[in-house]
N, C-alpha and C positions, 0 to 999 in steps of 0.2 A: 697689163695691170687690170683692165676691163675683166679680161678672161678669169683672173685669179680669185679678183672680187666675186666676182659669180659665184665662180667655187667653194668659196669659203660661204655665204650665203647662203649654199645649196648644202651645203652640210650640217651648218648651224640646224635649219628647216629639218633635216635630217631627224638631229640628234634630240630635236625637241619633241616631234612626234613620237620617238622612239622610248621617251623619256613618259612622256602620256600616256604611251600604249601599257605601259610597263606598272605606270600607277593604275592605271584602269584592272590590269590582269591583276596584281597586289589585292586590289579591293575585292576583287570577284571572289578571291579563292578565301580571303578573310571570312567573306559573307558567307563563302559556302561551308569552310569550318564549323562558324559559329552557326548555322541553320543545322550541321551536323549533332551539334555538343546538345543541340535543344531536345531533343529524343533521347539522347544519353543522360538528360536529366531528370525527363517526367520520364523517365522510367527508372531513376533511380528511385524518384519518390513515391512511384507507386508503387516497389519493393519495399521502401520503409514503410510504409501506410501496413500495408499486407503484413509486415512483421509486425505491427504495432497491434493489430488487430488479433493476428493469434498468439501475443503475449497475453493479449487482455483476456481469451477465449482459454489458454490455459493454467495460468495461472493465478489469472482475478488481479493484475497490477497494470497497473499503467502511471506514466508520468506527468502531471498536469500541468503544463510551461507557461501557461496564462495567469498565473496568479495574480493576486495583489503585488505593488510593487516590485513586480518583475521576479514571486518568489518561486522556487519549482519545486511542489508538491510532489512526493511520492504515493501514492494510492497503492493497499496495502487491502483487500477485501478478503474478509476470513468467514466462509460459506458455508453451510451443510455442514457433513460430519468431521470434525477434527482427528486425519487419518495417523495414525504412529508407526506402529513397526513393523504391522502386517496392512497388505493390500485389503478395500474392501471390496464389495460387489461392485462391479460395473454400473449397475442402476442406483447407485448411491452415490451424490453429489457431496465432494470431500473437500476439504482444504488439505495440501498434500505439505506435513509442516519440512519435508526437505526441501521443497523448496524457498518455504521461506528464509529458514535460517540463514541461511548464504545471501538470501537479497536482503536482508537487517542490516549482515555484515559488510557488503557492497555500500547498500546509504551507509552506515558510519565512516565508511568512509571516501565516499564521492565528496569532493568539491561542490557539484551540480549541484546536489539534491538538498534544500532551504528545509524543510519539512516534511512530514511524514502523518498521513490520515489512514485511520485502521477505522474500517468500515466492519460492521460486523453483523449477520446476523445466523447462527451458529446453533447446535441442539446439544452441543458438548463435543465427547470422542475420549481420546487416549488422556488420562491423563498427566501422565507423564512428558509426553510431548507438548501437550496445550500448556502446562506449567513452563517446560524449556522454551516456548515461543514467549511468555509473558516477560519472562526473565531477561530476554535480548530485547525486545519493546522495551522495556524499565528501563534497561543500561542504557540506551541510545544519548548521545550528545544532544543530538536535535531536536527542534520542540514538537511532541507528539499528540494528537487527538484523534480521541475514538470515539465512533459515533455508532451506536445501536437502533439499526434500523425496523429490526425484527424482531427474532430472539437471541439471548442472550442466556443457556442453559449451562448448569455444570461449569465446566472447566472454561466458558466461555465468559463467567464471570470476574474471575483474574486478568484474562484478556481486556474487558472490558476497562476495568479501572488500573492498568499497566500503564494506561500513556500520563502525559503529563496534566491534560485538562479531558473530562469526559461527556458526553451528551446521547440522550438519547431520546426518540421520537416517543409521542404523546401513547402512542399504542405500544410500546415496544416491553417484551417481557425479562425478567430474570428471574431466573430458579434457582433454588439455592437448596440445594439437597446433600446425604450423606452419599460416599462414595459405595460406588458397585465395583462389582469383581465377576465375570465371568469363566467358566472353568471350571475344573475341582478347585476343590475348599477342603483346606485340612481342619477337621471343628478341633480345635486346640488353642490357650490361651494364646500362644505367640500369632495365630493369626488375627486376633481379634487387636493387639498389640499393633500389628503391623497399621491394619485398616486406621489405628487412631493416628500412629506417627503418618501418614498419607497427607487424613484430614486436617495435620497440626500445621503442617506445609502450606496447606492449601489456605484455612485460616489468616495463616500465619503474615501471608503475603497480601492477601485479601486489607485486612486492617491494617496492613503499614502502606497499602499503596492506596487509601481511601479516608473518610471520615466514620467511617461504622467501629465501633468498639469489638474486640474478638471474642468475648460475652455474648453479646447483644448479637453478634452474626452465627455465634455456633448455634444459639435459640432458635433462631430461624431455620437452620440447617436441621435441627431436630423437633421440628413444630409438628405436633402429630393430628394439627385440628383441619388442616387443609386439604391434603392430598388424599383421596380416598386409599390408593393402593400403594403409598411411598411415603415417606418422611419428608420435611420440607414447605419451602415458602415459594409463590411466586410474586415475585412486585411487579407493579404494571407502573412505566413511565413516572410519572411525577412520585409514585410511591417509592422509587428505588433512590430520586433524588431526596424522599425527607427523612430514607434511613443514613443517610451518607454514602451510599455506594458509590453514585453518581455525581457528576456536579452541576447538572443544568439539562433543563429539557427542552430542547432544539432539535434540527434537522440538517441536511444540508446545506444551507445558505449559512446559518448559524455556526456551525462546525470550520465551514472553511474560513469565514470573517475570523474565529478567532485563532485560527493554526498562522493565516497570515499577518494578525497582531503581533503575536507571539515571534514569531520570524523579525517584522521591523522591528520587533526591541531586541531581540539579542542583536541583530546586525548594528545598531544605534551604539551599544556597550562598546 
């Protein structure tokens, strides 16, 4: 009985070490897992970083996730020349509008994206294209503000008052001129026809997406007292906001407060 006892004792002792060794290797290999997944992760986020960095390097976008009340901003910057149907120079800083068009239609319709900020400071370009860009800025479900930080020329001024609420800095300019045509030029009444139906468009969208009368904006468009060698107005900052183009002269700070107002109250509805 003695002898039995023992054995069974000696086995117990056994099974209990065996059992401990067994949790101890469990942990080790967990630990060494998890010390494994740690480098699998900051490098996965310094592939996102680096992708996030030459989204913003070539396309001018990026997505702002810190907002106000948890809202996420889409950042939309429309730079230099407004590019269309042909490529420009290489040394010519372009907003390339194929690209935007498709990221319009992505935020209408992401989930993610609460808002949407068009930064802008532009010298004009296509305009045919800069009109097709204003027109999907317009349609957007979401609440939109543009904010003119520079210039804001040409076709840059549609753009400019397309979003929902607009701002621009105390320096910042808008020109407002008849449209150009490079090329041949057939001298014929139909092309002189054409250039008006252009500018009717342009007009047209101008005073339905602003407070300036479509009177009072084509005057400025053919104002012959300013521009030495072109037709045309420029407003400077507070003078774009007391024609109605604009709706507030602000900058950044101002711009984002109200894109993320605008966000809490439709989310509120």
């Amino acid at each position: 009985m003695l002898v039995q006892e023992l054995n069974e004792r000696s086995h117990d002792f056994v099974g209990r070490n065996n059992k401990q060794e067994n949790k101890r290797e469990n942990t080790e290999t967990q630990r060494m897992k998890n010390s494994g997944n740690e480098p699998e992760q900051e490098q996965q986020k310094i592939k996102n970083e680096e992708a996030r960095e030459e989204r913003i390097k070539e396309t001018g976008q990026v997505l702002l996730e810190e907002g106000g009340e948890g809202a996420h901003i889409h950042l939309i910057s429309i730079i230099g020349e407004i590019e269309g149907h042909e490529n420009l120079s290489g040394n010519t800083k372009t907003t390339k509008y194929e690209h935007i068009l498709p990221k319009l239609a992505e935020i209408e319709d992401s989930r993610e994206v609460d808002g949407v900020l068009v930064m802008i400071n532009t010298v004009g370009g296509d305009v045919s294209c800069g009109l097709a860009l204003a027109e999907m800025i317009a349609s957007l479900s979401k609440p939109t503000v543009s904010l003119v930080i520079g210039d804001s020329h040409s076709i840059g001024v549609p753009l400019a008052v397309a979003t929902d609420y607009s701002f621009i800095v105390p320096t910042g300019t808008m020109m407002i001129h008849p449209v150009r045509m490079s090329g041949t030029v057939i001298g014929a009444v139909q092309t002189y026809d054409y250039f008006e139906m252009i500018q009717d468009r342009i007009l047209n969208f101008v005073s339905g997406h602003s407070q300036i009368a479509y009177d009072q904006l084509r005057r400025l468009m053919l104002n012959t007292e300013m521009l030495t060698k072109d037709l045309g107005t420029v407003l400077v900052g507070s003078d774009a906001v007391k024609e109605g183009l604009i709706c507030e002269v602000g900058g950044i700070r101002e711009a984002l407060q109200k894109l993320n107002r605008m966000v809490l109250e439709r989310k509120e509805i």
